[in-house]
C-alpha positions as CSV (number, residue, x, y, z in Angstrom):
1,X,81.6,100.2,70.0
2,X,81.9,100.6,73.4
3,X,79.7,98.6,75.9
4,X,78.7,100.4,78.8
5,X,76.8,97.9,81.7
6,X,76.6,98.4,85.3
7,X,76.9,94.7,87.0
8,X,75.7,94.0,90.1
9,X,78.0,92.8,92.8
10,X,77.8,89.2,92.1
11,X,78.9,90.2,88.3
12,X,81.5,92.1,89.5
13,X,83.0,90.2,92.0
14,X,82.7,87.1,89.8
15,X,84.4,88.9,86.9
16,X,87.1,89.8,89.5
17,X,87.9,86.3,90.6
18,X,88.4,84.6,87.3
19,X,90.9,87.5,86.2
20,X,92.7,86.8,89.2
21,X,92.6,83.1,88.7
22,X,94.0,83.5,85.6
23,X,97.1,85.6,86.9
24,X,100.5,84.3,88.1
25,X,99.8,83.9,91.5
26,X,102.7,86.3,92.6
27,X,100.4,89.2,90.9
28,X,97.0,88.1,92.6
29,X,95.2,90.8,94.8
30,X,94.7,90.3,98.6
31,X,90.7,91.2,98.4
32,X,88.3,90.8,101.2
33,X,84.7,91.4,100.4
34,X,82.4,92.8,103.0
35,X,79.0,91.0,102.9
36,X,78.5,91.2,106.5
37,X,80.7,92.0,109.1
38,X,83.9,89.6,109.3
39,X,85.7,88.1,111.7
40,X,89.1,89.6,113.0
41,X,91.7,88.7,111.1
42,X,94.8,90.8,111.5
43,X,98.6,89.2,110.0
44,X,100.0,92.2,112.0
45,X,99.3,91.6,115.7
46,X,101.0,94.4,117.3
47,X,103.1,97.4,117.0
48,X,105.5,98.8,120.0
49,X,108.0,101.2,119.9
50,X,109.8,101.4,122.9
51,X,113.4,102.6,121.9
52,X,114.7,106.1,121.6
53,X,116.3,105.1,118.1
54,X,116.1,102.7,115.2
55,X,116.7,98.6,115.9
56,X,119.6,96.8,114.8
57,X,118.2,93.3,116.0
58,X,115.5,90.9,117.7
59,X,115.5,87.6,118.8
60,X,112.8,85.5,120.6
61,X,113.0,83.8,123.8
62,X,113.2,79.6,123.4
63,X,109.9,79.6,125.7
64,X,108.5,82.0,122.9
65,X,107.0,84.4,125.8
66,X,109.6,87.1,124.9
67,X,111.4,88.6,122.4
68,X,114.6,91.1,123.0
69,X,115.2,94.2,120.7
70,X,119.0,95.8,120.4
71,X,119.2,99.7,119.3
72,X,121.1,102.7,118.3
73,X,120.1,103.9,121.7
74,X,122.8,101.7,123.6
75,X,119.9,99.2,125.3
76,X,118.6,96.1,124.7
77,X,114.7,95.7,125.9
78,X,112.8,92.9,127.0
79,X,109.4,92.6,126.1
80,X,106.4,90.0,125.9
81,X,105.9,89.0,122.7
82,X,101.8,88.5,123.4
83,X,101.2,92.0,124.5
84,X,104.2,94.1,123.7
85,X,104.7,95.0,127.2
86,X,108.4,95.8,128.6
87,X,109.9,93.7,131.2
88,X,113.4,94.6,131.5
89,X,115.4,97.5,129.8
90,X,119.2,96.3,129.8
91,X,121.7,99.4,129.9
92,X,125.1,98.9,130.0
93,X,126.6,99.1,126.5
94,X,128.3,102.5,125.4
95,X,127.6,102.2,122.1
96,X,125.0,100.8,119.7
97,X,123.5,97.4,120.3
98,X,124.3,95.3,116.9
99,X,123.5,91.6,117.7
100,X,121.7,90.0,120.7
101,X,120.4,86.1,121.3
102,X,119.5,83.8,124.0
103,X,121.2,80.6,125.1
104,X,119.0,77.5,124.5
105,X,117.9,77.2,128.1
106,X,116.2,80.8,127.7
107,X,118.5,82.1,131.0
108,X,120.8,84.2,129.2
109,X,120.5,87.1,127.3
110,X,123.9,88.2,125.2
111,X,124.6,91.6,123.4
112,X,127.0,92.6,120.8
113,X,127.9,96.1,120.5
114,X,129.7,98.8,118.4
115,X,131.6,99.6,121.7
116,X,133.8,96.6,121.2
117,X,132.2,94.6,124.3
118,X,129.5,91.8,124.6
119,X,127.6,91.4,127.7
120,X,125.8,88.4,129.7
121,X,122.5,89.8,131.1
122,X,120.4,87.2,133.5
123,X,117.0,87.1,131.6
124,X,115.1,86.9,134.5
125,X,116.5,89.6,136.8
126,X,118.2,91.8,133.7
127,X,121.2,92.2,135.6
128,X,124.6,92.2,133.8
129,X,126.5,89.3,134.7
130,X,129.8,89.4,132.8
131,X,131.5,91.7,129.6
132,X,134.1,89.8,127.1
133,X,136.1,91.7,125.8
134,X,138.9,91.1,122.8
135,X,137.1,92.6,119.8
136,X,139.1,95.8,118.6
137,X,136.0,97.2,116.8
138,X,132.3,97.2,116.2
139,X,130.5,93.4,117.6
140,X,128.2,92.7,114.6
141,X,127.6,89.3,114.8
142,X,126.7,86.8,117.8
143,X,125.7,82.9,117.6
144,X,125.3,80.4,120.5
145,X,126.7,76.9,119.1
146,X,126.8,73.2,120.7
147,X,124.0,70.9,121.6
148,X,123.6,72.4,125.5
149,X,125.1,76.1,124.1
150,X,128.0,76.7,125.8
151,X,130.1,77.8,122.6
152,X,129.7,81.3,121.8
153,X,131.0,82.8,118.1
154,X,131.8,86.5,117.8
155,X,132.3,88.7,114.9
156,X,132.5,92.3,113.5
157,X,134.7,94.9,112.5
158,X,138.0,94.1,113.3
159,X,137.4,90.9,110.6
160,X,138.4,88.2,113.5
161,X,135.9,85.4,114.1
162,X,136.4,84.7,117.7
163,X,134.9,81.5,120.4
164,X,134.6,81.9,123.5
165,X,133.2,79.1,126.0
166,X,130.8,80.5,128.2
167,X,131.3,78.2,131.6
168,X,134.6,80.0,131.7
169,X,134.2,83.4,129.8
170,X,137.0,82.7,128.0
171,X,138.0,83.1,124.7
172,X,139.4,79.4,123.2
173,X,140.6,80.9,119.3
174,X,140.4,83.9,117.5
175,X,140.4,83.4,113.0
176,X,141.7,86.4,111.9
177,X,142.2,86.6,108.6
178,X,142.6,82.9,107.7
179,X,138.8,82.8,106.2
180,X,136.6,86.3,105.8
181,X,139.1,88.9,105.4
182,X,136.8,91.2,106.0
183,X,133.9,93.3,108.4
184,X,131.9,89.8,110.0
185,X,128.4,90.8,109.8
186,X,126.1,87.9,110.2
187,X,125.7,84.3,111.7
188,X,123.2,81.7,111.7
189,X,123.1,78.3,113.8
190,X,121.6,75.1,112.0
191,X,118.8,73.6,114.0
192,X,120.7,71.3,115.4
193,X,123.4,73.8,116.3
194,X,126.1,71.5,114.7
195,X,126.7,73.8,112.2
196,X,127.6,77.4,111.7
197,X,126.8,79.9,108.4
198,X,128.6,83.1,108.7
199,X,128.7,86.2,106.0
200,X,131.1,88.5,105.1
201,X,132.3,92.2,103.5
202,X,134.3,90.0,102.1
203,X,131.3,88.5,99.7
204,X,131.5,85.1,100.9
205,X,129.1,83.0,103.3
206,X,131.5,80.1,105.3
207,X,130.1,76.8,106.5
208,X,131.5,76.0,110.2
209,X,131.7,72.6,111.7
210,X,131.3,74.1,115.4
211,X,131.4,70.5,117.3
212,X,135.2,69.7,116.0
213,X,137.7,71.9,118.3
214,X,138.0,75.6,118.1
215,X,135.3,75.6,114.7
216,X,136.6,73.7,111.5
217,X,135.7,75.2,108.4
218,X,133.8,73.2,105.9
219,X,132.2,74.9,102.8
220,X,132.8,78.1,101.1
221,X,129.6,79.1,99.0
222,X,130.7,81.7,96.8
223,X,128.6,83.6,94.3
224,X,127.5,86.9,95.9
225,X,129.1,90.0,94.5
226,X,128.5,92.5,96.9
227,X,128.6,92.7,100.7
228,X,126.7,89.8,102.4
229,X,124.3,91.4,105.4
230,X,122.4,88.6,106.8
231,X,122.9,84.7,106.6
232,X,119.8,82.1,107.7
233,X,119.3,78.5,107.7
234,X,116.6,76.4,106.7
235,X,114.3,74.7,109.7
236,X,115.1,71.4,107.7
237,X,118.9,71.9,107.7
238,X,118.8,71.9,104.0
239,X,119.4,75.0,103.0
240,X,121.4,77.9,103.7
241,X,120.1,81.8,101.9
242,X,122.0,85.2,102.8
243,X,121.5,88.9,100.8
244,X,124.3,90.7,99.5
245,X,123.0,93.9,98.9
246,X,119.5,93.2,97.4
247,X,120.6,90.0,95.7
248,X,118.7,87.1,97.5
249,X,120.9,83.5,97.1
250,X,119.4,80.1,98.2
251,X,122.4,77.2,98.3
252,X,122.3,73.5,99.1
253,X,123.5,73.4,102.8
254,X,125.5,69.9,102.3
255,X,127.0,70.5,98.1
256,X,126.7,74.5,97.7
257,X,124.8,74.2,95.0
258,X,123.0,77.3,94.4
259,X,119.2,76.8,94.8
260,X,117.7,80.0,94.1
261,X,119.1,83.7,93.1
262,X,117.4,87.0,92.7
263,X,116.7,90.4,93.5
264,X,115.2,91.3,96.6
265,X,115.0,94.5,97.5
266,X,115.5,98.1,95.9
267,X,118.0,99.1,98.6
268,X,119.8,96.7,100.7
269,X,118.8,93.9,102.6
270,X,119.4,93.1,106.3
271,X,116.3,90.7,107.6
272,X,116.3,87.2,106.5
273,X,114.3,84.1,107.5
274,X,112.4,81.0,106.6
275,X,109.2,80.1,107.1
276,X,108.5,76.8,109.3
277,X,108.0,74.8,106.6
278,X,111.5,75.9,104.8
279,X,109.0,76.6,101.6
280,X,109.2,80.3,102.2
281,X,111.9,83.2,102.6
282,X,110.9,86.0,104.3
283,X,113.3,89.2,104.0
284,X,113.2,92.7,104.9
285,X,114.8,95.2,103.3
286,X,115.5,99.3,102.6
287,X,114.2,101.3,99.7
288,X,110.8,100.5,100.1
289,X,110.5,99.7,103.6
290,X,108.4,96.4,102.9
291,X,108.8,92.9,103.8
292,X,108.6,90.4,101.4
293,X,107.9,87.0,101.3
294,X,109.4,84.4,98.4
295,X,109.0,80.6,97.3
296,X,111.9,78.9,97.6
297,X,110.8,76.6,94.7
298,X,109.7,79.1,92.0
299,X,111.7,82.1,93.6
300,X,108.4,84.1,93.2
301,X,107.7,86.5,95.3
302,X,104.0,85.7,96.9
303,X,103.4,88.5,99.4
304,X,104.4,91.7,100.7
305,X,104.2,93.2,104.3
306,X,103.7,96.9,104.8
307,X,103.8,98.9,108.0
308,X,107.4,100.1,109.0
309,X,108.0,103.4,107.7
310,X,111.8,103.4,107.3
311,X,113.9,100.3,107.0
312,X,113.4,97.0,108.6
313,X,116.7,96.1,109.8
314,X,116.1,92.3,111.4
315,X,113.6,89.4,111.6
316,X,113.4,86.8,114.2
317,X,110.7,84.0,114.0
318,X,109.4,82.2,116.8
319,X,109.6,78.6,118.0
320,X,106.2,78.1,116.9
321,X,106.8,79.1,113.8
322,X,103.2,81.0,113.5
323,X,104.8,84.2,114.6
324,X,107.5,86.3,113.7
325,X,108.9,89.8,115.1
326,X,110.7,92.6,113.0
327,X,112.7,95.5,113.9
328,X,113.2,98.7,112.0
329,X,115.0,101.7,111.6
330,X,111.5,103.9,112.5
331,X,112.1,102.5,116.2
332,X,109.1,100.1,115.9
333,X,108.9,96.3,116.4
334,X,106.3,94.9,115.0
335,X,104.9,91.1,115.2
336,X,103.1,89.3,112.1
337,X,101.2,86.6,112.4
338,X,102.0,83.0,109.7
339,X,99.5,80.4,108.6
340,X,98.5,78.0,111.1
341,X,100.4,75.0,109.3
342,X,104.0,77.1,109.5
343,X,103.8,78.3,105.4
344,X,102.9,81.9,104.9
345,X,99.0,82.8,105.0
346,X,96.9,83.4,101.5
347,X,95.1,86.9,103.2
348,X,99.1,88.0,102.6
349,X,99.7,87.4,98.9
350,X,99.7,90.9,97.4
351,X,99.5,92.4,94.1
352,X,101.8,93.9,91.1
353,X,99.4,96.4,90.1
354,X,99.9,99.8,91.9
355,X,97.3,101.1,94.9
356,X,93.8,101.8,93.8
357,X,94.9,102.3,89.8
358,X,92.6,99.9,89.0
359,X,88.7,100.4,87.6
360,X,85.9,99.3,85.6
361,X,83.2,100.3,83.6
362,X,81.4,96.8,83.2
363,X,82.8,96.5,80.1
364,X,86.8,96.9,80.6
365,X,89.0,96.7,83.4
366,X,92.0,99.2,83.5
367,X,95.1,98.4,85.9
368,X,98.1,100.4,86.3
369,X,101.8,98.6,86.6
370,X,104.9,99.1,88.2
371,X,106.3,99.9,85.0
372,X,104.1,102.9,84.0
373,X,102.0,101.4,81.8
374,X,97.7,100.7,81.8
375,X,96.8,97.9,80.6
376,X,92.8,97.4,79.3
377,X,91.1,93.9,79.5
378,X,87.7,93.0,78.5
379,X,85.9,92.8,82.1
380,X,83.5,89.8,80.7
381,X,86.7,87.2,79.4
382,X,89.7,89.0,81.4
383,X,91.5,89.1,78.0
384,X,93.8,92.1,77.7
385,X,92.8,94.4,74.9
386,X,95.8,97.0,74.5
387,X,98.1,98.6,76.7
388,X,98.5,102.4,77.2
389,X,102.2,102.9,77.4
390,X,104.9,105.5,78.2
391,X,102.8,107.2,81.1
392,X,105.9,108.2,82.8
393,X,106.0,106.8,86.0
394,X,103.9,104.3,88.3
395,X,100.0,105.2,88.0
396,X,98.7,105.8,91.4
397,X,95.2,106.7,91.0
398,X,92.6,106.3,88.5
399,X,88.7,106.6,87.1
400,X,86.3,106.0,84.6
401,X,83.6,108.6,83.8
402,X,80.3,107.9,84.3
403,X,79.2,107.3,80.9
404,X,81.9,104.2,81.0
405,X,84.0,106.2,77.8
406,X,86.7,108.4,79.8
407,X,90.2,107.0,81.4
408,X,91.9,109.4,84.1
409,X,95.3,108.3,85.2
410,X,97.7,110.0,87.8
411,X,101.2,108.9,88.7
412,X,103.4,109.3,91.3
413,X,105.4,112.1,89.4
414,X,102.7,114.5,88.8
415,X,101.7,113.1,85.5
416,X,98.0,113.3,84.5
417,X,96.8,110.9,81.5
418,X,92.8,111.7,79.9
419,X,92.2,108.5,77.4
420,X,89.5,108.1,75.6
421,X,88.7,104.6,75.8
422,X,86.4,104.0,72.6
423,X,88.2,105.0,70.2
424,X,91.5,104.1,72.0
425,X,93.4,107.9,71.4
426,X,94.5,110.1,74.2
427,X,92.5,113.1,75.1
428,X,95.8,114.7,77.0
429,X,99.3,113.8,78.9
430,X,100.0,116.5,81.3
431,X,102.9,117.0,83.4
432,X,103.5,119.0,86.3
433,X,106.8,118.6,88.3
434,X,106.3,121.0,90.4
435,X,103.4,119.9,91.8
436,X,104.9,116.9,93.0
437,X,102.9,113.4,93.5
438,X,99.3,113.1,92.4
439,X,97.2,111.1,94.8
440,X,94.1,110.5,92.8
441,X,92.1,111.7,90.2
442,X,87.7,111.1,90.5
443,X,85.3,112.0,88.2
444,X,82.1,114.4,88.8
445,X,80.5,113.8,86.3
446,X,81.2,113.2,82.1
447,X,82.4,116.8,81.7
448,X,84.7,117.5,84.9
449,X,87.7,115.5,86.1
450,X,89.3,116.5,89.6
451,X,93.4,115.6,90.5
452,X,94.2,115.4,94.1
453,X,98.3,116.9,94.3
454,X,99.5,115.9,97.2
455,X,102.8,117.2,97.5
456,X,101.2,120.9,96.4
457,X,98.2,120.9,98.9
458,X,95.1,121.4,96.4
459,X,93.0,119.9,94.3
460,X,92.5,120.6,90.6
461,X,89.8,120.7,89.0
462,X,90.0,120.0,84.9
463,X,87.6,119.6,81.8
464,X,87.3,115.6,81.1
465,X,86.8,116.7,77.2
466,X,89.9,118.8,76.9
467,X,92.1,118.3,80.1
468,X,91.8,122.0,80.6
469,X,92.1,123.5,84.2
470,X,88.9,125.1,85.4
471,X,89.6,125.6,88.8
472,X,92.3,125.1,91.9
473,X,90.9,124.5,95.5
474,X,93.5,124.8,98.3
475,X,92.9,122.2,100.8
476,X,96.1,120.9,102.0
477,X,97.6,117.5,101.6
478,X,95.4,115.1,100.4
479,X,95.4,111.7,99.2
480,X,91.7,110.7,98.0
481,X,89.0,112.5,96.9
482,X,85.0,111.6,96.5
483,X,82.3,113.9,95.1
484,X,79.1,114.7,97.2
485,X,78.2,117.1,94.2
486,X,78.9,120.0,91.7
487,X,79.6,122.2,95.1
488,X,81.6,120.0,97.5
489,X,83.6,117.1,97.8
490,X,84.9,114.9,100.5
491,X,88.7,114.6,100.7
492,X,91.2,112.1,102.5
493,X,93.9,113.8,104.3
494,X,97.3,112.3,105.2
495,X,96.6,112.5,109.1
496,X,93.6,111.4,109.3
497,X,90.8,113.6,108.9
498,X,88.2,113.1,106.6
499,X,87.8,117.0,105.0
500,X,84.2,118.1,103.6
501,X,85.2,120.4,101.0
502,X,83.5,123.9,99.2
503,X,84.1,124.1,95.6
504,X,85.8,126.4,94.8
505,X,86.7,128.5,98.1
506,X,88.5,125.3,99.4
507,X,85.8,126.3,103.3
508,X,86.4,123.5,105.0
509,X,82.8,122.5,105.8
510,X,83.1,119.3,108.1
511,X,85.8,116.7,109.4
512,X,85.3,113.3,110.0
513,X,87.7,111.9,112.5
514,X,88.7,108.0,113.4
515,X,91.2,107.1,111.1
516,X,94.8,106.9,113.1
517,X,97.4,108.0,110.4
518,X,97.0,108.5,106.5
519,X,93.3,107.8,104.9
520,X,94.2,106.2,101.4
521,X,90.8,106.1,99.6
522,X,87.1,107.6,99.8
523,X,84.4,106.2,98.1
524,X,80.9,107.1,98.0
525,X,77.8,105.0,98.0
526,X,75.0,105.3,95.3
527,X,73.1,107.5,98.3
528,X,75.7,110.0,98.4
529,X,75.3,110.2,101.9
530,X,77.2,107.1,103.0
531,X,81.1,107.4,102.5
532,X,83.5,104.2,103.1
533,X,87.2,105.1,103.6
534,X,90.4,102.8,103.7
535,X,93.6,103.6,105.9
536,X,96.9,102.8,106.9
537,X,95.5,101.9,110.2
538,X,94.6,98.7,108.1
539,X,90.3,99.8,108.5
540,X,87.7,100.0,106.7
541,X,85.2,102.1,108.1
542,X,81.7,103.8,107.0
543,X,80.5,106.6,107.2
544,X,76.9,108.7,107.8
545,X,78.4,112.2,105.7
546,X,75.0,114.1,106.8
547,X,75.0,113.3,110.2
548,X,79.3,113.3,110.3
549,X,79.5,110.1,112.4
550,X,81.3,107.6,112.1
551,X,78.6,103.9,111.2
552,X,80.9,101.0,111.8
553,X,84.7,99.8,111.5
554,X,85.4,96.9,109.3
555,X,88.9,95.0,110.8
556,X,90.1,92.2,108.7
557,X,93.6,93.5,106.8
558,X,96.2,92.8,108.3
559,X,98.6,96.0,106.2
560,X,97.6,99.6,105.2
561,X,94.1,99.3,103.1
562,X,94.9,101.1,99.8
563,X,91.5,100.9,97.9
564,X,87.7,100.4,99.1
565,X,84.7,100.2,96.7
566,X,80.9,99.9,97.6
567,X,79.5,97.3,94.5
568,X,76.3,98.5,93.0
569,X,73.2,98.7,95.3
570,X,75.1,99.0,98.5
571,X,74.1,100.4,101.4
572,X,75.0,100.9,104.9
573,X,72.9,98.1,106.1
574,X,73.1,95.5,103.0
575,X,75.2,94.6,100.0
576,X,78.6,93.9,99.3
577,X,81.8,96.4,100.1
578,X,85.3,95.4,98.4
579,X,88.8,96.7,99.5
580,X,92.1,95.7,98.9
581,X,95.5,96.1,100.4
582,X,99.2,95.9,99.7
């Protein structure tokens, strides 16, 4: 029999924290819970885009007072790294901008570009001082060796690896061939700029000694099997990591001896760093547009960064090593903020279970997975009951009905799942490619289910008994939806607005506006007058529904907010809010 209870927020939140205590920590949930307004806290500081097309590089100043961004847009810009301001826009290059660093006194700025050429810019006046030239093809690749940095190493297309000495501007020996035998696409200098990594096409990364003369190989760290991108060493010289397409290798930086191996990424992986501690990899990668954050030790992946909407192409952490700047193809840099002791912060550890496709009766807790499968625990010992498999794809949304005995599931590829969770059989599986992604599914009341379709632009409206439709209500793209009652609802849009909804001529009664970008989640509280919303602006805010204005804005995430719930006795003024982000 099924147990239907309605705990109060201590319950819940208690119940909460021992399931996640039991979990791998990999799979735990960055929560924060609202009992009074919080303090900021915010892992992403700042968002600028400045370039007319998407980043191929960053690098911080030395003095960590600037970082420098090269782009498909032929210029490499100059901006403070506290408030994102420009200081010098450096045009010159022909071509894209591939590579850029800074010597170690912080008075040169040097670019790599597809146009063959590699420039010397003065950092403090932006003018362009000198262009090498001797590459045949694309620059990808640019490292500043040597104790007092006068060794610059060059690398791209034309497979040479070329050193130049920059007192002179003159190039002192160009490798072609004898080592990578293919496109040169990353370097990375060991702290004490003794020694070289560089990656290749070619599937190996190459060990340089750059104080003997001309650069003397010494190790050859094989293992990759596709096309090494990015190459980075360790703050405590020990190590050495690159990604081959989305395959993540950690080697010993004195024997080779492989450390750690694993995917990274779905698509491939450009952006590569380590925390200051050396416990932590961070890497960016395409596919899913995240940034994600591994121990070296366990190769677990213990957070996940959201914010860039197309591919982050390059990291670039600062000399503090609290701070660290990425670079995307969406035109955006963006800078993240580390824990205070150089390891990665706990408000960043992030979850395996999808968006907001997780709920609770009192009795059971239902979570959707990555794999398209719910699982059911028992809310009261966390121990998992059954799972619901085969769903189809990755749930994205889901509810229990208020007398605690319905499951309603939606996925990503318009799949709808009604499960009746007493006597553990499914009421229907429903599938509609054509509408495309469903955002979220909410119940009115024991009898009626509604399915937010994204992709289509309406909501459905179905019988919880039978799964039947009853009604379509055109609203346009929507992502969340919350019921005010039997004739309206109030429905998160993708920019922005907060829609007040007739059932069923889809009038669009109210909006309630604040949100910059997509709102994820509504949720009502027990008044029905008091809404709570979550967005990718990384806010919570509430709401007063009759009055349409907007109460107060809850900061505190530092990435898009996916789900928000008011526990039980909430109000505006008092009790406990919960919401959770990716």
């Amino acid at each position: 029999q099924l147990v239907v209870q309605e705990p109060d927020a201590s319950q819940l939140l208690s119940r909460f924290r021992a399931l996640e205590a039991a979990r791998p920590s990999a799979e735990r949930w960055p929560v924060l819970e609202w009992a009074q307004r919080p303090q900021e806290f915010a892992p992403l500081l700042m968002t600028v885009r400045e370039h007319d097309a998407g980043i191929n590089c960053v690098v911080v100043s030395p003095s960590g007072l600037f970082f420098a961004s090269g782009s498909d847009d032929k210029t490499v810009k100059v901006l403070r790294l506290n408030t994102g301001d420009v200081v010098m826009n450096l045009a010159g290059h022909t071509d894209a901008v591939n590579a850029v660093a800074y010597t170690p006194d912080g008075k040169r700025i040097i670019s790599g570009s597809s146009d063959h050429t590699i420039r010397i810019w003065d950092a403090s006046s932006g003018a362009d001082l000198h262009v090498l030239t001797g590459h045949t093809d694309k620059v990808r690749a640019l490292a500043i060796c040597g104790v007092e940095g006068a060794t610059l190493v060059s690398g791209g297309h034309d497979k040479v690896l070329r050193v130049w000495d920059l007192r002179t501007k003159q190039e002192v020996r160009a490798l072609a061939g004898q080592d990578h035998d293919d496109v040169i696409t990353s370097f990375a200098i060991s702290p004490d700029r003794t020694r070289l990594a560089s990656g290749s096409h070619d599937k190996s990364v190459l060990v340089w000694d750059v104080t003997a003369p001309g650069l003397q190989q010494t190790l050859s760290l094989q293992g990759q099997t596709m096309f090494v991108y990015t190459v980075a060493w360790s703050p405590d010289s020990k190590m050495i990591a690159s990604i081959a397409g989305r395959t993540l290798m950690v080697w010993d930086g004195t024997s080779g001896e492989v450390r750690l191996e694993r995917n990274a990424h779905a698509g491939p992986s450009r952006g590569l760093l380590f925390s200051a501690s050396s416990e932590e990899i961070v890497t960016a990668g395409a596919g899913c547009n995240l940034i994600k954050i591994w121990n070296v030790a366990s190769g677990e992946m213990v957070g996940s960064l959201m914010g860039h909407t197309s591919s982050p192409n390059a990291l670039a952490m600062c000399p503090s090593g609290k701070r660290f700047v990425s670079g995307s193809s969406d035109r955006s840099c963006m800078v993240w903020r580390l824990g205070t002791q150089g390891g990665i912060d706990g408000a960043l550890r992030m979850a395996s279970v999808t968006n907001h496709s997780v709920v609770s009766n009192g009795s059971v807790i239902c979570s959707g997975d990555t794999n398209g499968s719910v699982h059911v625990h028992d809310a009261g010992t966390g121990a998992h009951l059954y799972a619901i498999g085969n769903v189809g794809e990755m749930p994205k949304g889901a509810a229990i009905s208020p007398d605690g005995r319905t499951l309603a599931v939606c996925t990503f590829g318009s799949r709808i799942l009604l499960h009746n969770l007493a006597t553990r059989t499914d009421i229907c599986r429903d599938h509609e490619p054509s509408r495309g992604p469903i955002f979220d599914v909410q119940f009115l009341d024991n009898q009626t289910v509604a399915v937010v379709c994204i992709t289509a632009g309406m909501v459905q409206v179905r019988s919880a008994e039978t799964g039947e439709k009853l009604a379509v209500v055109k609203t346009g793209p929507g992502t969340s939806i919350a019921w005010q009652d039997a004739g309206q609802f109030l429905l998160a849009t993708m920019g922005g607005p907060i829609k007040l909804v007739e059932v069923p001529s889809g009038t669009v009664l109210g909006m309630l506006l604040g949100h910059q970008g997509m709102v994820q989640c509504v949720a009502l509280f027990e008044d029905k007058r008091t809404l709570a919303s979550a967005g990718s602006d990384a806010t919570v805010r509430v709401w007063d529904v009759s009055e349409r204005v907007e109460l107060f804005v809850l900061r505190g995430h530092g990435a898009e907010v996916f789900a928000v719930q008011p526990c039980s006795g909430a109000t505006a003024t008092q009790g406990t809010l919960v919401s959770v982000s990716g």
